[in-house]
C-alpha positions in Angstrom: -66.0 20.0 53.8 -68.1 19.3 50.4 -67.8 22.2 47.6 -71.6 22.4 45.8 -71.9 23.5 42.1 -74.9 24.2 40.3 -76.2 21.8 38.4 -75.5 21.8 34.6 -78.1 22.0 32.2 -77.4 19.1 29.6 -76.9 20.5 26.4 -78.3 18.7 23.4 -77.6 19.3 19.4 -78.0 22.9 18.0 -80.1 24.1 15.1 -76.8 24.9 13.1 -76.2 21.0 13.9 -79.4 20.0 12.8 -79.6 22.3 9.6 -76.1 20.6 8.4 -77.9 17.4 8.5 -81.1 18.2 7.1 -79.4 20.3 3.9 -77.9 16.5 2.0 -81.2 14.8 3.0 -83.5 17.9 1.3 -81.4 18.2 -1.7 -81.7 14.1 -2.6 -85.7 14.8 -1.6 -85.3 17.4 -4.8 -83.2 16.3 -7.2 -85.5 13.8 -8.7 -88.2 16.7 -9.5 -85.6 19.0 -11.1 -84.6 15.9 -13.4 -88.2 15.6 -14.4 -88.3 19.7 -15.0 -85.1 19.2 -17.1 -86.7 16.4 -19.1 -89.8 18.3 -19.6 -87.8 21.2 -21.2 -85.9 18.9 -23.4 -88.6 17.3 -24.8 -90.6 19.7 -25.2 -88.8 20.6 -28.4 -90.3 17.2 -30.2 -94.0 17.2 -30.3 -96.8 17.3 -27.8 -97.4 13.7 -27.7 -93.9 13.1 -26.3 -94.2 15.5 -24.1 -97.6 13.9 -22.6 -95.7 11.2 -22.6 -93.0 12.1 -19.9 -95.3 14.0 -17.9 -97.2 10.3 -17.9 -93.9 8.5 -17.0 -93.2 10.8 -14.3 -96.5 11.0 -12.6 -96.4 7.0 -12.6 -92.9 7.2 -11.5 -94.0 9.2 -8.1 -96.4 6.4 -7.7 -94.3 3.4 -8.0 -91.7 3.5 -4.8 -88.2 3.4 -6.5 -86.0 0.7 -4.9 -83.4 1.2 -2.0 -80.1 0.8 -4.1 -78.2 1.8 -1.3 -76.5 -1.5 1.0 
């Protein structure tokens, strides 16, 4: 004599799961703009033309990929 169960629904990662592994990868996706925010701010105590300037370097920054410096 056989005993039947109910099949089991497989069970896969949960939101909470998911969340804890998007949080790490969202905040390294914002530092970089809060540095350029920060560097705005600081120079914009010098002049205008500096400030052009770094707004300049940053926008050519976000063009040119940055290289993987992680092995």
């Amino acid at each position: 004599m056989t005993v039947r169960t109910a099949p089991v629904a497989p069970t896969g990662p949960s939101a909470r799961h998911a969340f804890a592994l998007a949080r790490p990868m969202a905040i390294k996706a914002i530092f970089p703009y809060g540095t350029i925010v920060i560097n705005g701010h600081l120079v914009s105590f010098l002049e205008e033309v500096a400030l052009a300037a770094m707004g300049l370097a940053a926008a050519l920054a976000g063009i040119v990929p940055a290289p993987n410096l992680t092995t």
